[in-house]
N, CA, C and O atoms as CSV, one atom per row, in Angstrom:
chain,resi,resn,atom,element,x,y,z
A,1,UNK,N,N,-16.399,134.722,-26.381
A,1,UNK,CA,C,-15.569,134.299,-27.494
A,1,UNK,C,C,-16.476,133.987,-28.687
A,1,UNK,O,O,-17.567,133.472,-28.440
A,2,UNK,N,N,-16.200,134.197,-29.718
A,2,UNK,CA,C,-17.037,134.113,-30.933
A,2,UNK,C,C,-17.184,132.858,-31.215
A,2,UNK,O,O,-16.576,132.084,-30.475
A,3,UNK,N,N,-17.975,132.288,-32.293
A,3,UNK,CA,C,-18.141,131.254,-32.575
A,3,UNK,C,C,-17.153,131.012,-33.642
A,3,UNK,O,O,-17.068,131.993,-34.380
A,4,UNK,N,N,-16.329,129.978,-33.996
A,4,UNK,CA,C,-15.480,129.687,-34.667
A,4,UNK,C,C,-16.170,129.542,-36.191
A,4,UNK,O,O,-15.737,130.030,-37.235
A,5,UNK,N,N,-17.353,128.740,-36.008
A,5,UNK,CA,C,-17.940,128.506,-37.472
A,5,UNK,C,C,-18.979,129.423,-37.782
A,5,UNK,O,O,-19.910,129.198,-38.555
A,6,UNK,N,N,-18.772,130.494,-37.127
A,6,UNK,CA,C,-19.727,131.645,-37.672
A,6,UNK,C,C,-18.458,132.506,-38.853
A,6,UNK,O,O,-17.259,132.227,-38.848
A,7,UNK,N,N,-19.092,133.529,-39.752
A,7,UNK,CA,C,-17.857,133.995,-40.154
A,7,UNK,C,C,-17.411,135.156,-39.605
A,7,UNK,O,O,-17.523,134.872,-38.413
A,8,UNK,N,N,-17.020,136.171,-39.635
A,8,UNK,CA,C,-16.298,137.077,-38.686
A,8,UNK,C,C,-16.425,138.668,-39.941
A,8,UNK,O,O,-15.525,139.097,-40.663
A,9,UNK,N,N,-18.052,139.274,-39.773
A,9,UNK,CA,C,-18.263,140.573,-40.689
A,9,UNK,C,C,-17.081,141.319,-40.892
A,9,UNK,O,O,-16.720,141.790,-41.971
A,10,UNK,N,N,-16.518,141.402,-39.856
A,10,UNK,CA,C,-15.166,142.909,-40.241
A,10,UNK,C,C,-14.319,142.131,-40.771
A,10,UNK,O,O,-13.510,142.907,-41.280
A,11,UNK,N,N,-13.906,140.854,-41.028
A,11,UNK,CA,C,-12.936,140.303,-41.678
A,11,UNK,C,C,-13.540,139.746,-43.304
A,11,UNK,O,O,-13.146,139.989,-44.444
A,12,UNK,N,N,-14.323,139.159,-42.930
A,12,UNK,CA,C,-14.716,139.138,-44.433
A,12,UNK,C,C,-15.505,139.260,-45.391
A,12,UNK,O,O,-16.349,138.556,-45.947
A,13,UNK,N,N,-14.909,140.727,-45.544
A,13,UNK,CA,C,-16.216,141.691,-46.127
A,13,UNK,C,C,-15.675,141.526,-47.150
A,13,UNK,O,O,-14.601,140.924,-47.124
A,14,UNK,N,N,-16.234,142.016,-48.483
A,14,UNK,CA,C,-15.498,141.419,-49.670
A,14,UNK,C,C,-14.754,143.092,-50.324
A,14,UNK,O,O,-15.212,144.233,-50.266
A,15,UNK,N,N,-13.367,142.518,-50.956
A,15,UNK,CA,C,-12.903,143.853,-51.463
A,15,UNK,C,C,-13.674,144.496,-52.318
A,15,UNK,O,O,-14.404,143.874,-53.089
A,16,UNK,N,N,-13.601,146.135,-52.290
A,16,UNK,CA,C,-14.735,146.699,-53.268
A,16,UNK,C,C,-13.731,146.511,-54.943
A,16,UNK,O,O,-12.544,146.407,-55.252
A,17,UNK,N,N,-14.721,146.540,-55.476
A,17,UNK,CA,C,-14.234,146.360,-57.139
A,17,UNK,C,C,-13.079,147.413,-57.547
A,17,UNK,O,O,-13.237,148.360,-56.776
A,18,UNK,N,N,-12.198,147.632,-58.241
A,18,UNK,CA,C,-11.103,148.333,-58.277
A,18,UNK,C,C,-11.738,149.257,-59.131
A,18,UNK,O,O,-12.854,148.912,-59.520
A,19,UNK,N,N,-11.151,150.752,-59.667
A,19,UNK,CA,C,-11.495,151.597,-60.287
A,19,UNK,C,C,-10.466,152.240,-60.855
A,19,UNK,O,O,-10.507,153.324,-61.436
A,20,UNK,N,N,-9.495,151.508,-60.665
A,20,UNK,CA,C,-8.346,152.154,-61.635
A,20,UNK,C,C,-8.102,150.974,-62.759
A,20,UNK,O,O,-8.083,149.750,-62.624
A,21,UNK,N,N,-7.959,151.642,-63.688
A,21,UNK,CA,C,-7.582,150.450,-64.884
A,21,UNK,C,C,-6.282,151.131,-65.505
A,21,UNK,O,O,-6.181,152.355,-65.574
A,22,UNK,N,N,-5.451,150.397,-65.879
A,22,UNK,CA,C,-3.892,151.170,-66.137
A,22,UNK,C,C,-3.931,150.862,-67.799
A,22,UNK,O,O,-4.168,149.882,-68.506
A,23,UNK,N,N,-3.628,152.010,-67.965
A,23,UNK,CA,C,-3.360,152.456,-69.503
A,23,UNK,C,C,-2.407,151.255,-70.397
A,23,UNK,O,O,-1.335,150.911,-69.898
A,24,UNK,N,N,-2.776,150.749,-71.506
A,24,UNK,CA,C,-2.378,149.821,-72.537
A,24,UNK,C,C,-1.289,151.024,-72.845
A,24,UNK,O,O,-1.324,152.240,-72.659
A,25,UNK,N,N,0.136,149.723,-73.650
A,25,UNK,CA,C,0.835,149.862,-73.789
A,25,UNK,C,C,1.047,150.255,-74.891
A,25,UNK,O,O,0.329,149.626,-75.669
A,26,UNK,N,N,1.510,150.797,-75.273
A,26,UNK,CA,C,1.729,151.325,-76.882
A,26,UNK,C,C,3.006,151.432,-77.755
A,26,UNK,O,O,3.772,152.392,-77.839
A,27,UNK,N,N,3.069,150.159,-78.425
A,27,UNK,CA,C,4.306,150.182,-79.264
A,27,UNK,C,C,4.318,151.668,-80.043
A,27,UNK,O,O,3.347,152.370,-80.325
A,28,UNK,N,N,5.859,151.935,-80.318
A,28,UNK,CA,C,5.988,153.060,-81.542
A,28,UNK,C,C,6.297,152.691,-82.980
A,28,UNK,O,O,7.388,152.135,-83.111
A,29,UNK,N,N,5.860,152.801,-83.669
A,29,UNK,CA,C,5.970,152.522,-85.071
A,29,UNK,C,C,7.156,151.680,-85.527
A,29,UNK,O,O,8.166,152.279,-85.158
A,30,UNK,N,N,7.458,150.645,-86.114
A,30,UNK,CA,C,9.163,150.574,-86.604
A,30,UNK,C,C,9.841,151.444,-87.002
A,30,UNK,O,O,11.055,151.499,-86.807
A,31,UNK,N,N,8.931,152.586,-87.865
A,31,UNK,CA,C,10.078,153.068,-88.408
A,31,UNK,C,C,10.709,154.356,-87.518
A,31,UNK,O,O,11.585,155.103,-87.953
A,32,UNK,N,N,9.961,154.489,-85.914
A,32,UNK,CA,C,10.741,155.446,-84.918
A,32,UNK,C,C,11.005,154.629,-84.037
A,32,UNK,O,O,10.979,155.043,-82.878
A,33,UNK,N,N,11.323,153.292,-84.278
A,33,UNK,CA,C,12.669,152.790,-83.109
A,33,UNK,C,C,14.067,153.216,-83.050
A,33,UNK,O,O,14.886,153.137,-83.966
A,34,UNK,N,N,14.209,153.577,-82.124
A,34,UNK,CA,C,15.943,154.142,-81.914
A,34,UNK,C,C,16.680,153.199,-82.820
A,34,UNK,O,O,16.473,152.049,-83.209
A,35,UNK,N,N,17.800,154.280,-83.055
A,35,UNK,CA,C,19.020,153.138,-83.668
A,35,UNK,C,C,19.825,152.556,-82.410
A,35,UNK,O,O,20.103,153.152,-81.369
A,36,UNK,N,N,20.055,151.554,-82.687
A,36,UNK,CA,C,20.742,150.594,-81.669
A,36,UNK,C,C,21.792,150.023,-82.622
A,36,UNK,O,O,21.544,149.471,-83.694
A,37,UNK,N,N,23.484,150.314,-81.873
A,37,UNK,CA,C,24.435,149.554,-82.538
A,37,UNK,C,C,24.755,148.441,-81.720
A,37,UNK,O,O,25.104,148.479,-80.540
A,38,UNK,N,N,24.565,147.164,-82.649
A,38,UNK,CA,C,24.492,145.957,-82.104
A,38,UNK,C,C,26.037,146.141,-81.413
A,38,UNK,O,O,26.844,147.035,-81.667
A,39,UNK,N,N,26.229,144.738,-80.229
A,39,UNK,CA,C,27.389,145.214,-79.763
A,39,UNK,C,C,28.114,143.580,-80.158
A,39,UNK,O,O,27.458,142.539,-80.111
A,40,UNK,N,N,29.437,143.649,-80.504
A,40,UNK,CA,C,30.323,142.748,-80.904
A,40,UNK,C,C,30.646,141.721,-80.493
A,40,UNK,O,O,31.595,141.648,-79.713
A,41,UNK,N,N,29.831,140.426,-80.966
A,41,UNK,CA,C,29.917,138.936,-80.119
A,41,UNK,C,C,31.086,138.578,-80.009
A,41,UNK,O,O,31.734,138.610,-81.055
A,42,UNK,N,N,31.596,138.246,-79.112
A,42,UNK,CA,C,33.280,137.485,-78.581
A,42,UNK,C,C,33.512,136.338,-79.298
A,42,UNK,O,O,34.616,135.993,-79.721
A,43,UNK,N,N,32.433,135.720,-79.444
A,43,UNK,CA,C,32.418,134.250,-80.212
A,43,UNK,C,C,32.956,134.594,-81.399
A,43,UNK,O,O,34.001,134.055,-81.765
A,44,UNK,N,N,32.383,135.449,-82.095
A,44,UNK,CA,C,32.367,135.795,-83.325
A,44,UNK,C,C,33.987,136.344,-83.728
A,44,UNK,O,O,34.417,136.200,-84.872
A,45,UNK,N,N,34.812,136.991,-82.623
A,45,UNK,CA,C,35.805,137.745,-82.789
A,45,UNK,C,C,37.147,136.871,-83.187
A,45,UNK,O,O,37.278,135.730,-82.744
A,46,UNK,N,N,37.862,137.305,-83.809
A,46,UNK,CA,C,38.936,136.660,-84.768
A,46,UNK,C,C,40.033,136.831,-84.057
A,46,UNK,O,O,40.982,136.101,-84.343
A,47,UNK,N,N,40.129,137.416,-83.410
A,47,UNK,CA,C,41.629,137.569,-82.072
A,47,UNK,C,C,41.404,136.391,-80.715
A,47,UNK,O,O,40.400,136.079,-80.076
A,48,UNK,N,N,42.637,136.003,-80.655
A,48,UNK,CA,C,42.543,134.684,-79.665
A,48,UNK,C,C,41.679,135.444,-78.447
A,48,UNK,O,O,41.333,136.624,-78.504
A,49,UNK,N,N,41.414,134.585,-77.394
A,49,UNK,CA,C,40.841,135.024,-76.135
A,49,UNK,C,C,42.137,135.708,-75.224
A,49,UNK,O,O,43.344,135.566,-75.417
A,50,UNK,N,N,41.818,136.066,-74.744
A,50,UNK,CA,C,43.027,136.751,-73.519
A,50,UNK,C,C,43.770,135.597,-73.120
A,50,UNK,O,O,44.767,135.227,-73.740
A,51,UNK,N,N,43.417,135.136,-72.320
A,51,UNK,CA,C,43.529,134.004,-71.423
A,51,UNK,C,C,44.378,132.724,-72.286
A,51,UNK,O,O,44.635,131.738,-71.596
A,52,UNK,N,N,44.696,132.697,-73.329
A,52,UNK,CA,C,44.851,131.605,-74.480
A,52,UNK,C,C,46.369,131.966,-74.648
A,52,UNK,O,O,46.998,131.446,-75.569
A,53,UNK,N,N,47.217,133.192,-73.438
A,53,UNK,CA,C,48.554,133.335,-74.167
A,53,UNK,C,C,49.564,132.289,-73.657
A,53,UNK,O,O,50.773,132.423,-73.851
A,54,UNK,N,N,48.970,131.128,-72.925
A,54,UNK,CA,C,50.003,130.257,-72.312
A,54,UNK,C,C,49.893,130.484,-70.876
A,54,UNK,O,O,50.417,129.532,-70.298
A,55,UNK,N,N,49.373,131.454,-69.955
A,55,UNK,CA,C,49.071,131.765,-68.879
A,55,UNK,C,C,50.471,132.728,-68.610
A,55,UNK,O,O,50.542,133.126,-67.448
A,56,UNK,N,N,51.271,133.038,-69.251
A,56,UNK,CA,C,52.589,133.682,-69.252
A,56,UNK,C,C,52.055,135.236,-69.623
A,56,UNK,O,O,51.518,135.685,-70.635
A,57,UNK,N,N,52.444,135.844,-68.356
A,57,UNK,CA,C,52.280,137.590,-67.704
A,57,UNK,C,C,53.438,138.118,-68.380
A,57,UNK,O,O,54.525,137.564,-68.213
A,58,UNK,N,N,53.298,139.380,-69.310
A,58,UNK,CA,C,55.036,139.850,-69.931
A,58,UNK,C,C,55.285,141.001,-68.720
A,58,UNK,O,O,54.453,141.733,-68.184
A,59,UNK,N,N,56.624,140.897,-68.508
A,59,UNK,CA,C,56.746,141.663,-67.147
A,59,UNK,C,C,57.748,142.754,-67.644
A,59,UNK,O,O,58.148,143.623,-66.870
């Protein structure tokens, strides 16, 4: 049985240094950001909420 306070070579060998380095990110210019149509805050909206008709279903 090994010695407990020895350290243990096949376990701790040290990881080799990495060799991949991952490519930086690269914003695109402002002026080729997509157009994006903002989408319509509820808060903001001028028609009651759904839910606000009295709880009364028209049948």
């Amino acid at each position: 049985m090994p010695d407990p306070r020895q350290p243990d070579p096949d376990r701790d060998t040290p990881m080799p240094a990495p060799t991949w380095k991952p490519d930086p990110v690269k914003e695109p210019p402002l002026d080729e950001l997509p157009d994006e149509t903002p989408l319509p805050n509820p808060d903001e909206n001028e028609e009651p909420p759904m839910h606000a008709g009295g709880g009364q279903r028209e049948r």
